[in-house]
N, CA and C atoms as an extended XYZ file, in Angstrom:
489
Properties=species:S:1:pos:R:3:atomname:S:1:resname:S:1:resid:I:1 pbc="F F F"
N        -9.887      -19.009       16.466 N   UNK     1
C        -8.990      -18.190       15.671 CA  UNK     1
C        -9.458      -18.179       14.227 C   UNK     1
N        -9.258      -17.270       13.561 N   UNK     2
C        -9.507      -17.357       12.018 CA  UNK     2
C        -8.499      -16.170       11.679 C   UNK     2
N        -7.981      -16.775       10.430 N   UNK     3
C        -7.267      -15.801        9.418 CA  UNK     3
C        -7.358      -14.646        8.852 C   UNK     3
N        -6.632      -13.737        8.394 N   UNK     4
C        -7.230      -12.254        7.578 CA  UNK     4
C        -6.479      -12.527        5.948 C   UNK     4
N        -7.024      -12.383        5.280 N   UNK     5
C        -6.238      -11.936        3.776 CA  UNK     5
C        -5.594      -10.720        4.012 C   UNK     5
N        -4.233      -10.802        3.808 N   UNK     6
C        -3.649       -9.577        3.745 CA  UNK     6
C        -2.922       -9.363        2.347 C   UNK     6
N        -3.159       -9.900        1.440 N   UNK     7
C        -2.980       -9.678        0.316 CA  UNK     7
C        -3.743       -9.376       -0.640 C   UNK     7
N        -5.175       -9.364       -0.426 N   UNK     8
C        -6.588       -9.021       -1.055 CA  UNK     8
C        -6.044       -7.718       -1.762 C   UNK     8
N        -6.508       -7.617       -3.343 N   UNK     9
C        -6.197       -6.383       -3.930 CA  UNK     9
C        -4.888       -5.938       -4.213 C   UNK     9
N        -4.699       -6.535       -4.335 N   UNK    10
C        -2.283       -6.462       -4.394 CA  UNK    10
C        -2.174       -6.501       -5.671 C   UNK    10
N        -1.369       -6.021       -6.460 N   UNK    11
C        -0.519       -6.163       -7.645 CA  UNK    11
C         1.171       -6.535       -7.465 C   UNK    11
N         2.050       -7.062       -8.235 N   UNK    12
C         3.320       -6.914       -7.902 CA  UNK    12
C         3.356       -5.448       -8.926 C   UNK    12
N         4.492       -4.736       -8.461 N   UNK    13
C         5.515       -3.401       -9.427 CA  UNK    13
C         6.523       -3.265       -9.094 C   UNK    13
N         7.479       -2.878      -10.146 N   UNK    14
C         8.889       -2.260       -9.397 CA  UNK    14
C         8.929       -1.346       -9.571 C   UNK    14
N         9.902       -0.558       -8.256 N   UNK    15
C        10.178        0.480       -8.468 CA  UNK    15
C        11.729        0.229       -7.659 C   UNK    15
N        12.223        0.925       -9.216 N   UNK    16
C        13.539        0.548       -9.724 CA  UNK    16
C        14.405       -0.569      -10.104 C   UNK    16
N        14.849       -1.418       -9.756 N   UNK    17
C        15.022       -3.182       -9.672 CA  UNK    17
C        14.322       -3.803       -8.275 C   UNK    17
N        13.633       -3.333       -7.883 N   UNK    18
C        12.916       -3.553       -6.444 CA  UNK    18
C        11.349       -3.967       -6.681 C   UNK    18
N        11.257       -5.540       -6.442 N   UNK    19
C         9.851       -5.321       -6.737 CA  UNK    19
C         9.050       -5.228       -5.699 C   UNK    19
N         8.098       -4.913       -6.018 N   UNK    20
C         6.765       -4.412       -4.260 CA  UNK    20
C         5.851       -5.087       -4.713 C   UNK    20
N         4.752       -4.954       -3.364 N   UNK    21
C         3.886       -5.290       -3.493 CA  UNK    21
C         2.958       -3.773       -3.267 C   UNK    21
N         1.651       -3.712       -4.419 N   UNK    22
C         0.921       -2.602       -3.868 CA  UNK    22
C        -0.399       -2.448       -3.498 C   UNK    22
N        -0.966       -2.073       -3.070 N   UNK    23
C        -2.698       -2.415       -2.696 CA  UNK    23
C        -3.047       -1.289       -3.546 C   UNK    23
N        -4.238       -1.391       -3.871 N   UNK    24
C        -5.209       -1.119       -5.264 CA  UNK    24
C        -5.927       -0.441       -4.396 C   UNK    24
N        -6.102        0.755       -3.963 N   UNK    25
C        -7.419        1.097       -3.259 CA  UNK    25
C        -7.847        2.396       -4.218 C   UNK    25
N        -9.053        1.977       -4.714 N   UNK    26
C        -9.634        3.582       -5.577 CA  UNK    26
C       -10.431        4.526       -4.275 C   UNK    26
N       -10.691        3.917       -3.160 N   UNK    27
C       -11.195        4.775       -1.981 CA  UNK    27
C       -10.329        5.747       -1.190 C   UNK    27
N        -8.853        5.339       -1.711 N   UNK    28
C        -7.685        6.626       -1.509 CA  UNK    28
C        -8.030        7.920       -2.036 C   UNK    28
N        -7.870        9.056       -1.242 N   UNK    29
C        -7.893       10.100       -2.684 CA  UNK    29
C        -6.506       10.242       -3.023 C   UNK    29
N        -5.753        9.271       -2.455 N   UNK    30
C        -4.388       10.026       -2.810 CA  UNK    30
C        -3.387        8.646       -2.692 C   UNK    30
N        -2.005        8.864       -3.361 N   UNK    31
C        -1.099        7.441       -3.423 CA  UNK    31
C        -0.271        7.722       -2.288 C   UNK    31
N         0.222        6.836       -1.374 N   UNK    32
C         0.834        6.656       -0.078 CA  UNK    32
C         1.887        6.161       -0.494 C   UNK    32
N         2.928        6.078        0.165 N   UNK    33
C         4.517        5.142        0.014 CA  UNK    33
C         4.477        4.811        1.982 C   UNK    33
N         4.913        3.983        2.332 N   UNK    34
C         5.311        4.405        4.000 CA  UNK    34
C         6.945        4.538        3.712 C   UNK    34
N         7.232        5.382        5.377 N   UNK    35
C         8.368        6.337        5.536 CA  UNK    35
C         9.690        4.438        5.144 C   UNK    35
N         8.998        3.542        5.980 N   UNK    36
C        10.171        2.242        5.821 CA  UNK    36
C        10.200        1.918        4.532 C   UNK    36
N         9.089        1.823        3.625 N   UNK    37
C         9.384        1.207        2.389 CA  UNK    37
C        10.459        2.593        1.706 C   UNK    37
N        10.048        3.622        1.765 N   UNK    38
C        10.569        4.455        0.783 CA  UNK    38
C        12.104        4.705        1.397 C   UNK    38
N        12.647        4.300        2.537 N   UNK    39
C        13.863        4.327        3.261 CA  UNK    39
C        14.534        3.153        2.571 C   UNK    39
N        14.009        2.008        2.565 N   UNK    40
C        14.597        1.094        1.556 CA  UNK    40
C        15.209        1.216        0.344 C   UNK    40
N        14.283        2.387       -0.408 N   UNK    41
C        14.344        2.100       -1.658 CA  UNK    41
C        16.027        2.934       -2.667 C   UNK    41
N        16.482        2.291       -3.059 N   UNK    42
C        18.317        3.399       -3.360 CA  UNK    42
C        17.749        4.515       -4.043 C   UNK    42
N        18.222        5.592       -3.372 N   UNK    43
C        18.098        7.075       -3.359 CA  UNK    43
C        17.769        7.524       -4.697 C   UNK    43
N        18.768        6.823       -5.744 N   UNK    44
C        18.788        7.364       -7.190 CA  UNK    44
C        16.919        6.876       -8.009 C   UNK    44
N        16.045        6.088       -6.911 N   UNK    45
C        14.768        6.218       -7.628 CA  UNK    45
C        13.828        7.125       -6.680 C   UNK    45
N        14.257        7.666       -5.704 N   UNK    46
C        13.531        9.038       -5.220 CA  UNK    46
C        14.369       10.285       -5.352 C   UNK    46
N        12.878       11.067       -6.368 N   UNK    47
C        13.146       12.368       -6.352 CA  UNK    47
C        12.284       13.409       -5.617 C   UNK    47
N        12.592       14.243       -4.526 N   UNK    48
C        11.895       14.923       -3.838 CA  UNK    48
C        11.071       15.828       -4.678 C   UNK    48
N        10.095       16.397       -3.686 N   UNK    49
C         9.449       17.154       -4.819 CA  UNK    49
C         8.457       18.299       -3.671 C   UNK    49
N         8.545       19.659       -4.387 N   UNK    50
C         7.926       20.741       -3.204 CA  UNK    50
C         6.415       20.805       -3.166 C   UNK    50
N         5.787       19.748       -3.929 N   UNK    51
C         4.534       19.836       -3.762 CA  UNK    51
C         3.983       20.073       -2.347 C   UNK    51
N         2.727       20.752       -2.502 N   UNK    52
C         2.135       20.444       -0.936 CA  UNK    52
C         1.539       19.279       -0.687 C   UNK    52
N         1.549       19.141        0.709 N   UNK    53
C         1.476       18.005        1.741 CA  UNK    53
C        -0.027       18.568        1.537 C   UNK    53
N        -0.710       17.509        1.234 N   UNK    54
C        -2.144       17.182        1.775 CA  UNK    54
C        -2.847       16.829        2.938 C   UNK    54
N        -3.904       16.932        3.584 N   UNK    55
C        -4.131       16.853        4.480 CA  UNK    55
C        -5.404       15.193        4.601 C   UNK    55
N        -4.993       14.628        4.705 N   UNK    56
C        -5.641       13.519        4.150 CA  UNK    56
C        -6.254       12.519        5.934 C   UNK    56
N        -7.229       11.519        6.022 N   UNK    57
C        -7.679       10.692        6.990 CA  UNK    57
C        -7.881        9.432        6.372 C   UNK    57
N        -7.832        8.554        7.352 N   UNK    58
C        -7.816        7.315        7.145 CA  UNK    58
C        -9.279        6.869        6.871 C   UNK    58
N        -9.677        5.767        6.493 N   UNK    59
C       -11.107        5.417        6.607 CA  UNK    59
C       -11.924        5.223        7.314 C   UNK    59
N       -10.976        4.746        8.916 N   UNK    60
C       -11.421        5.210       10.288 CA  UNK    60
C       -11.740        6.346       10.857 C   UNK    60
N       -11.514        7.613        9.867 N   UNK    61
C       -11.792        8.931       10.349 CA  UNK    61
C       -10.622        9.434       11.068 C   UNK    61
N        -9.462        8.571       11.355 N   UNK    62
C        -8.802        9.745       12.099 CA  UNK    62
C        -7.086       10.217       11.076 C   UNK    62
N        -6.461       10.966       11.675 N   UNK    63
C        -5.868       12.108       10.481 CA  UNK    63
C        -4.244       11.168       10.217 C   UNK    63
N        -3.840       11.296        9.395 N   UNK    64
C        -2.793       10.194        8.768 CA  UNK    64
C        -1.721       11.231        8.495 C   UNK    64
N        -1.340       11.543        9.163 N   UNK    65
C         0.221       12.098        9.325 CA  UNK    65
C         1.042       11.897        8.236 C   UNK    65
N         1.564       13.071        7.182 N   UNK    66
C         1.904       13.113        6.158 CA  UNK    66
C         3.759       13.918        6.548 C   UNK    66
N         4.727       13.436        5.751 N   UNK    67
C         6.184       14.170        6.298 CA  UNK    67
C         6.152       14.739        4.847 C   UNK    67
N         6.002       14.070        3.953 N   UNK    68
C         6.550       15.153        2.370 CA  UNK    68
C         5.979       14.381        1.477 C   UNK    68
N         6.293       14.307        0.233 N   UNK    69
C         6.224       13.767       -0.875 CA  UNK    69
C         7.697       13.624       -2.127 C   UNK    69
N         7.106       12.746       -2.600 N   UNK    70
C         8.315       12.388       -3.199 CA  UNK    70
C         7.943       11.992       -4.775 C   UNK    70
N         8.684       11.823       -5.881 N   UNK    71
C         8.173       11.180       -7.082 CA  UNK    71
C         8.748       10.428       -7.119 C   UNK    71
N         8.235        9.288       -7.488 N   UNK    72
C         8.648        7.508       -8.066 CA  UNK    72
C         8.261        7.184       -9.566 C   UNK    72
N         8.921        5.894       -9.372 N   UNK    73
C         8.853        6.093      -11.311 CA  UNK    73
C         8.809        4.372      -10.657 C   UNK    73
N         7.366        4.032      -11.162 N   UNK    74
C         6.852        2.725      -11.149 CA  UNK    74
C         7.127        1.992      -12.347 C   UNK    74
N         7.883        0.684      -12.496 N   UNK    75
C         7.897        0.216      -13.381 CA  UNK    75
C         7.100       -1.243      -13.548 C   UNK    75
N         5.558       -1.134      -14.468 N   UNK    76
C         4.937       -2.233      -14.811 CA  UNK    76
C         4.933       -2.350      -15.802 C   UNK    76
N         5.046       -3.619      -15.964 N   UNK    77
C         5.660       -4.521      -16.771 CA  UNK    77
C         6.379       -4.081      -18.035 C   UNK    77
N         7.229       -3.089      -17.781 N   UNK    78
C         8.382       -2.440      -18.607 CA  UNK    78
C         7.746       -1.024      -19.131 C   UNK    78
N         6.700       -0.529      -18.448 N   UNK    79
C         5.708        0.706      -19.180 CA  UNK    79
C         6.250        1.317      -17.858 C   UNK    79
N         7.081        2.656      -18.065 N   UNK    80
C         7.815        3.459      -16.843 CA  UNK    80
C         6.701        4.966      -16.887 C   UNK    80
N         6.480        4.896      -15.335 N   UNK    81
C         4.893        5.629      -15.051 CA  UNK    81
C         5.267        6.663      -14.081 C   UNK    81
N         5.471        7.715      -14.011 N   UNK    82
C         6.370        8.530      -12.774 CA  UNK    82
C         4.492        9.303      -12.220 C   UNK    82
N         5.235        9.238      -10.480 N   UNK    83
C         3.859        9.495       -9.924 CA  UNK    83
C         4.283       10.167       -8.488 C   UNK    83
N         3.247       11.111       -8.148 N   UNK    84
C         4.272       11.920       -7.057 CA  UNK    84
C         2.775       10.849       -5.613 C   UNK    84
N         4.010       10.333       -4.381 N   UNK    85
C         3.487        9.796       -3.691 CA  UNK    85
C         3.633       11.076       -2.320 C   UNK    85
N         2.625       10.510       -1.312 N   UNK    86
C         2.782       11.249       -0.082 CA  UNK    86
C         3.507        9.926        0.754 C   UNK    86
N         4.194       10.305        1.742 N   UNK    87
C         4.812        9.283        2.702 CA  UNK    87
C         4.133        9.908        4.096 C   UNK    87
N         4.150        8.677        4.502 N   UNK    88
C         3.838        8.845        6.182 CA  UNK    88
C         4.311        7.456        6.842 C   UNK    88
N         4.670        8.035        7.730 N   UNK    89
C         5.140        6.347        9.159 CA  UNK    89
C         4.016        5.867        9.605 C   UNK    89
N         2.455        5.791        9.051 N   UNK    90
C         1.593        5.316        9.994 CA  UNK    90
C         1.248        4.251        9.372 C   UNK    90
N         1.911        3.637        7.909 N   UNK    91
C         1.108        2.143        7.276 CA  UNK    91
C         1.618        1.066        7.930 C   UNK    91
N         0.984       -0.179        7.545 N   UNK    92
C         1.250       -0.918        8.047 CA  UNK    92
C         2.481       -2.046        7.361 C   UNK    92
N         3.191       -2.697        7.475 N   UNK    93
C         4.066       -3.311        6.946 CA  UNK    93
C         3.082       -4.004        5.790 C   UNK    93
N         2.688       -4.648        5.649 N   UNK    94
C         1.294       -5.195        4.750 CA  UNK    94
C         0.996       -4.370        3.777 C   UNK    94
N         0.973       -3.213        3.734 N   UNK    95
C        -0.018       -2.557        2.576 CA  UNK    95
C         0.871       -1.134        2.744 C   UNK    95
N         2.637       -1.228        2.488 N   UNK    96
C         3.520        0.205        2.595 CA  UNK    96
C         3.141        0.946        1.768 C   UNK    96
N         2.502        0.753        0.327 N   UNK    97
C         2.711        1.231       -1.150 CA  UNK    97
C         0.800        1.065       -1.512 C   UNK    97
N         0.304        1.988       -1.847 N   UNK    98
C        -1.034        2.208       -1.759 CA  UNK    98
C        -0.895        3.006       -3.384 C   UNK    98
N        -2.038        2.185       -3.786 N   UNK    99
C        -1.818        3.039       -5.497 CA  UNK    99
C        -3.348        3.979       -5.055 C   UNK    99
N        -3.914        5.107       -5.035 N   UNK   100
C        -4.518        5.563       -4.961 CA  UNK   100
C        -5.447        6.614       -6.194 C   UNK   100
N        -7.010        7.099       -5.625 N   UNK   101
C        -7.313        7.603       -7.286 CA  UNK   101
C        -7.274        8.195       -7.956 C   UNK   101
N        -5.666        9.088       -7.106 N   UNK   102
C        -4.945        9.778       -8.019 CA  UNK   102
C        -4.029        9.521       -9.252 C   UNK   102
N        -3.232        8.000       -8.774 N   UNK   103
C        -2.967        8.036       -9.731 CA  UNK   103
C        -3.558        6.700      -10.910 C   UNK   103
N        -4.717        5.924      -10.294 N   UNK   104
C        -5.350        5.523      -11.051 CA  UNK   104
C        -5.731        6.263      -12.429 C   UNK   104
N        -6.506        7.204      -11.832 N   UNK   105
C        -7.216        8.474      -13.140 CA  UNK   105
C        -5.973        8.765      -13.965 C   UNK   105
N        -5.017        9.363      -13.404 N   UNK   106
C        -3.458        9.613      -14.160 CA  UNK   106
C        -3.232        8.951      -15.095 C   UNK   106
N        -3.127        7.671      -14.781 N   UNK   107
C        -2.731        6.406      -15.681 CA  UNK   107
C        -3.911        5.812      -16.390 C   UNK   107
N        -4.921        6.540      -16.116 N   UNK   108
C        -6.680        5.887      -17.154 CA  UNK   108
C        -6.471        4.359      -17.077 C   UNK   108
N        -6.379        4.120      -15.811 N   UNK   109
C        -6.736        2.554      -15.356 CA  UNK   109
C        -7.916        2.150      -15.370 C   UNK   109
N        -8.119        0.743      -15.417 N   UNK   110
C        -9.524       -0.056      -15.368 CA  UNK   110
C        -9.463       -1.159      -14.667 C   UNK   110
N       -10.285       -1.435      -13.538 N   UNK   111
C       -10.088       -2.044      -12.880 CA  UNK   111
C       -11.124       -3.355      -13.518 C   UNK   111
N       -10.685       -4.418      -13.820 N   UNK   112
C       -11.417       -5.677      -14.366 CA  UNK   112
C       -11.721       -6.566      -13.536 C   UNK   112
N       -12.689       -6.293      -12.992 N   UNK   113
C       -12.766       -7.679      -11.256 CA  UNK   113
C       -13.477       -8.644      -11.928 C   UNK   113
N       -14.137       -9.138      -12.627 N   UNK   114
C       -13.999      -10.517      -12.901 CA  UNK   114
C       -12.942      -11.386      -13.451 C   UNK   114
N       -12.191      -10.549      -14.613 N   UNK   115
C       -10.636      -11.282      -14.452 CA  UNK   115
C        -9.328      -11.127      -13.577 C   UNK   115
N        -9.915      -10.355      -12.243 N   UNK   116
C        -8.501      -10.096      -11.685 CA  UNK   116
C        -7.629       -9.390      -12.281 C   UNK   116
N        -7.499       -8.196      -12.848 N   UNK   117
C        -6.749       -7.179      -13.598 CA  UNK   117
C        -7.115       -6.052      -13.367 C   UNK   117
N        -5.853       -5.276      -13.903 N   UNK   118
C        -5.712       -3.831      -13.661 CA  UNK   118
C        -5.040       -3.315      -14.725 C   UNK   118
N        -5.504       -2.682      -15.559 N   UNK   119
C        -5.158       -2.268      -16.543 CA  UNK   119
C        -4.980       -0.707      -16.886 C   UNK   119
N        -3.805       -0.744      -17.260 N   UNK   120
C        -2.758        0.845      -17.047 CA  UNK   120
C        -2.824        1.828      -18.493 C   UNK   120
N        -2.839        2.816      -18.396 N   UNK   121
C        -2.923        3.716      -19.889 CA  UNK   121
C        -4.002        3.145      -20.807 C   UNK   121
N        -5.088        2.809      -20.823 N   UNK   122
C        -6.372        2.290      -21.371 CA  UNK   122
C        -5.802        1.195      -22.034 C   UNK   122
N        -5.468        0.229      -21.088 N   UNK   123
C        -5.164       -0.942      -21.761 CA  UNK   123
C        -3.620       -1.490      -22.697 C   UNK   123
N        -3.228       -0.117      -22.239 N   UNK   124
C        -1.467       -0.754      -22.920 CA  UNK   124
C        -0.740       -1.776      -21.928 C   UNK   124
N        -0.810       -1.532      -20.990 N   UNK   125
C        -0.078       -3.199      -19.998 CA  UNK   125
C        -1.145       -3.434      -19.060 C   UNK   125
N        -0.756       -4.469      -18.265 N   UNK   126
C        -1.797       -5.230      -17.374 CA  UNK   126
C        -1.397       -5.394      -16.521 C   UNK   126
N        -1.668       -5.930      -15.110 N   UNK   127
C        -0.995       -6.706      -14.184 CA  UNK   127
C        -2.521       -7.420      -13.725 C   UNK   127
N        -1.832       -8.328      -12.973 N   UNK   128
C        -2.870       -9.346      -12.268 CA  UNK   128
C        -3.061       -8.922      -10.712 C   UNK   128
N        -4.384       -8.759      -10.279 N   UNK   129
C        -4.808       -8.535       -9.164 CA  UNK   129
C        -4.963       -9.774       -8.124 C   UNK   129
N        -4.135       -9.563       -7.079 N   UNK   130
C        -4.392      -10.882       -5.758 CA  UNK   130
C        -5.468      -11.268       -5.365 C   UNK   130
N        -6.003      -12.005       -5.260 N   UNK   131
C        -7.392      -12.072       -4.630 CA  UNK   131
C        -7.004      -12.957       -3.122 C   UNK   131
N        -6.031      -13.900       -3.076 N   UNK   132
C        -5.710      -15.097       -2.989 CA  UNK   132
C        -4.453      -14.492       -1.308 C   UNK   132
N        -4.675      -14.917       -0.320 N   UNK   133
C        -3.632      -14.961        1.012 CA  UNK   133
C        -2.282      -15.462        0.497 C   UNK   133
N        -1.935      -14.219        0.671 N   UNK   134
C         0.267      -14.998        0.380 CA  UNK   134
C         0.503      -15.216        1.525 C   UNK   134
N         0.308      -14.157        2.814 N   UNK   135
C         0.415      -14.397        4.658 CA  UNK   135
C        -0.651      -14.352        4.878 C   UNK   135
N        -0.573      -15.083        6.131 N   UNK   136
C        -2.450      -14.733        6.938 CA  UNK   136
C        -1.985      -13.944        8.267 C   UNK   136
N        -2.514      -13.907        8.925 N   UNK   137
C        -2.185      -13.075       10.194 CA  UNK   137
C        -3.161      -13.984       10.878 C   UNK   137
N        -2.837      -14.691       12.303 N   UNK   138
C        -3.548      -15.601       13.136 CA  UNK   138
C        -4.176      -14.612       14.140 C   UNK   138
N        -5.717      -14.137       14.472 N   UNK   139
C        -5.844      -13.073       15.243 CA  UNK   139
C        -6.004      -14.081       16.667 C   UNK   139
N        -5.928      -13.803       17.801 N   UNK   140
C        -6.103      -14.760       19.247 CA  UNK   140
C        -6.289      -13.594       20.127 C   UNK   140
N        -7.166      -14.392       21.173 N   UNK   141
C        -7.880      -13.983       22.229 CA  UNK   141
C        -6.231      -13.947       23.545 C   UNK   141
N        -6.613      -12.840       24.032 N   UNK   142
C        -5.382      -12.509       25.048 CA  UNK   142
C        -6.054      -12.916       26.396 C   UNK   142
N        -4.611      -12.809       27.535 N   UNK   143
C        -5.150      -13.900       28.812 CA  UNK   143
C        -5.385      -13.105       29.248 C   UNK   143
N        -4.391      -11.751       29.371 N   UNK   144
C        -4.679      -10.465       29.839 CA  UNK   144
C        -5.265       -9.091       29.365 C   UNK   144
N        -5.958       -8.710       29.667 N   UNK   145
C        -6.566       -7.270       29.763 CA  UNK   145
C        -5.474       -6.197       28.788 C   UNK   145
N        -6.074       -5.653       28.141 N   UNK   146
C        -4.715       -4.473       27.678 CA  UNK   146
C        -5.299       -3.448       26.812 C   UNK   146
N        -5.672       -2.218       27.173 N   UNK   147
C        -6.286       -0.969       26.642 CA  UNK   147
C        -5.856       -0.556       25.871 C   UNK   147
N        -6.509       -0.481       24.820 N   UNK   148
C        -5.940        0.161       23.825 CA  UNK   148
C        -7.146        1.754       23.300 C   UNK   148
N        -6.349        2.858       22.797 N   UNK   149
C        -7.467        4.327       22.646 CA  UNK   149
C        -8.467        4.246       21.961 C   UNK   149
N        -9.193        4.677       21.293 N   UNK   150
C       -10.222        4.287       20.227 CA  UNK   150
C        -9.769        4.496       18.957 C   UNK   150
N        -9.846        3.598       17.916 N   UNK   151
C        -9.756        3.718       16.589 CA  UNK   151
C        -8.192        3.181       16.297 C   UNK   151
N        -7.597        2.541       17.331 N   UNK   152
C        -6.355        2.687       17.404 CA  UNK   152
C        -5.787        1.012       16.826 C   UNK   152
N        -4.613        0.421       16.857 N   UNK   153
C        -4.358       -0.670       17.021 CA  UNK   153
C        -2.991       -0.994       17.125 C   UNK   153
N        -2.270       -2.174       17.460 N   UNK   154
C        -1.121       -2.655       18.118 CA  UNK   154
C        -0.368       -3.818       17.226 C   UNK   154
N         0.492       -3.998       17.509 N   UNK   155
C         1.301       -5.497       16.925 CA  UNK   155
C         1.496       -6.075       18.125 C   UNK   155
N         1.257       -7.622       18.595 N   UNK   156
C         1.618       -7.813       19.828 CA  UNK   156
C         2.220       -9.415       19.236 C   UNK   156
N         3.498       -9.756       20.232 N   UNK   157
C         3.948      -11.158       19.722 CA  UNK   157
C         3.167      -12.001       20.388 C   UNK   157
N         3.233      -12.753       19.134 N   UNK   158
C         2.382      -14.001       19.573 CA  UNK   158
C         3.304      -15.319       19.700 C   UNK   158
N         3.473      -16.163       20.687 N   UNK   159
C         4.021      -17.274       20.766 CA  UNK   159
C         3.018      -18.363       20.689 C   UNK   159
N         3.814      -19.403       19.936 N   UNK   160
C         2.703      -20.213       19.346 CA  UNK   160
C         3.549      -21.612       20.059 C   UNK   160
N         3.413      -22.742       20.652 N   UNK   161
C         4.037      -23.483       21.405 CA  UNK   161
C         4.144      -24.747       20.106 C   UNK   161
N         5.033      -25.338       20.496 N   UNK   162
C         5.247      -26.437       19.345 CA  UNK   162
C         4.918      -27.681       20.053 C   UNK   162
N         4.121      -28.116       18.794 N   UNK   163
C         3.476      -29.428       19.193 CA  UNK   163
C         4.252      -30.828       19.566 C   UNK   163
């Protein structure tokens, strides 16, 4: 068995008194919310918005199902940043909130990887970048056989027996 970092590239933000966690990906062309996180979030910090739906794919190549978009108003570290996200039900609980290089460029961010930072409006606030496992995910070998399509993947429970 071995572990995964699932926190690699994370920032904390709020949006609204809610804080998140978000993954940093500049290989997005575009910022994601998922349909559960943004169902969470109290109504009065989503504002819909008629932009068009993009047609966007995952890095696996296959197509990432988009329902609308919405605008959020990210608050780091007291610098209030409004940004129109796309939602879709296909993220994973791990990585709901995807800052993408749309709105990187928006916000003239800099990404500082030797100090672990991310720096917003050329340097007016900061946040600190995760490098570091908050959860791991235990991956294990199954007893049984179980097909899965190509490119695809599953959540399956794992029971772990006590020693």
């Amino acid at each position: 068995m071995r572990s995964t970092n699932l926190t690699s590239n994370t920032v904390r933000i709020k949006i609204g008194h809610r804080s998140v966690t978000a993954l940093v990906d500049s290989g997005a062309a575009v910022s994601v919310i998922s349909q559960a996180l943004l169902t969470s979030l109290p109504a009065e910090c989503v504002n819909k918005c008629d932009k068009e739906i993009p047609f966007i794919f995952t890095a696996s190549g296959e197509a990432m199902p988009l329902t609308e978009c919405v605008e959020l108003t990210l608050n780091v570290n007291g610098l209030l940043l409004s940004h129109i996200f796309n939602v879709t039900p296909m993220l994973a609980a791990c990585h709901s909130l995807i800052l993408g290089f749309d709105l990187l460029t928006k916000f003239q961010c800099t990404i500082d990887i030797p100090n672990k930072t991310l720096y917003f409006c050329v340097g007016l606030t900061a946040v600190s970048v995760r490098d570091k496992p908050r959860e791991q995910m235990i991956l294990a070998s199954l007893s049984k056989g179980v097909i899965l399509p190509p490119r695809s993947e599953t959540m399956m429970l794992l029971v772990r027996p006590r020693c």
